[in-house]
C-alpha positions as CSV (number, residue, x, y, z in Angstrom):
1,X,161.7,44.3,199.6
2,X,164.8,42.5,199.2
3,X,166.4,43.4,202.4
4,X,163.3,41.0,204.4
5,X,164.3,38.1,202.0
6,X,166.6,35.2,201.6
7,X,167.0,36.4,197.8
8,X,170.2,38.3,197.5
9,X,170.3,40.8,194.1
10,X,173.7,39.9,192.1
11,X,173.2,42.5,189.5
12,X,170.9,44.7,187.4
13,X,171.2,44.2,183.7
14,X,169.7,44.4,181.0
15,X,168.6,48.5,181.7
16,X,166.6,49.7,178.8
17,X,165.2,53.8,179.2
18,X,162.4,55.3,177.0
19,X,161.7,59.1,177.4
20,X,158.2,60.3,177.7
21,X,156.3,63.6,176.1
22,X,156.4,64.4,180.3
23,X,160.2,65.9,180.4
24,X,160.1,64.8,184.1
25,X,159.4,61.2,183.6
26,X,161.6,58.3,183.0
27,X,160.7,54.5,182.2
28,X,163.1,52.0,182.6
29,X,163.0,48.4,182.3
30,X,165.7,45.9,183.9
31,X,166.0,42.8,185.2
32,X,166.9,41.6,188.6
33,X,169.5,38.7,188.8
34,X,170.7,36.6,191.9
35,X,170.6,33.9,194.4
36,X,168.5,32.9,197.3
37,X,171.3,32.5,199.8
38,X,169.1,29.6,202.0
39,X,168.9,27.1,198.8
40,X,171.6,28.8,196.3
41,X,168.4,28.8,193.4
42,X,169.2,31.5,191.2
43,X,166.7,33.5,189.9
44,X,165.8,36.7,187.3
45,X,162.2,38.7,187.6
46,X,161.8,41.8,185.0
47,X,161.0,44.8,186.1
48,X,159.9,48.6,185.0
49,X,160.5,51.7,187.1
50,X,158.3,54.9,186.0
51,X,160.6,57.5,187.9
52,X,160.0,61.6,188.0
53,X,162.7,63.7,188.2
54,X,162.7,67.8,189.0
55,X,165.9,69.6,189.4
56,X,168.1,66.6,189.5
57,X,165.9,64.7,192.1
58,X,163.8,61.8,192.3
59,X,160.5,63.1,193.8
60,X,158.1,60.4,192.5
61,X,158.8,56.4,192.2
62,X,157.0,53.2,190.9
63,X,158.9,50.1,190.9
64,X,157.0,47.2,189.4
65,X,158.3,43.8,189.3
66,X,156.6,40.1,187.4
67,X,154.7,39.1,191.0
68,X,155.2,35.6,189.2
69,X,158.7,36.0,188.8
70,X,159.1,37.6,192.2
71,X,157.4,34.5,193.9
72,X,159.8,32.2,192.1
73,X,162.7,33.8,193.6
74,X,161.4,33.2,196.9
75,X,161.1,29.5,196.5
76,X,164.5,29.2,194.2
């Protein structure tokens, strides 16, 4: 998604990870920092990834980002 905007990501920070009682899944929370390169408006939007990992490989992935948040960085 951020490769067909004007928002450019800076950095990840902010990378919190909980374990599950599923030993394949991962949640992670982080926050997405950085600049829309057509105004120079800086912007965050949180995030959470639910990932599942089997034998050292990502085979499933659901990235959800503050649609708020996400529209603001557009417009920044």
């Amino acid at each position: 998604m951020w490769g067909a905007s004007p928002a450019r990501v800076e950095e990840i920070r902010n990378v919190v990870t909980y374990e599950t009682t599923d030993s394949e899944v991962i949640v992670v929370e982080h926050e997405t920092m950085g600049v829309v390169d057509t105004t120079g408006g800086r912007f965050r939007v949180p995030g959470l990834l639910v990932l599942r990992v089997r034998d050292g490989h990502i085979v499933h992935c659901r990235d959800y980002m503050d649609a708020a948040g996400v529209a603001q960085a557009r417009n920044a």
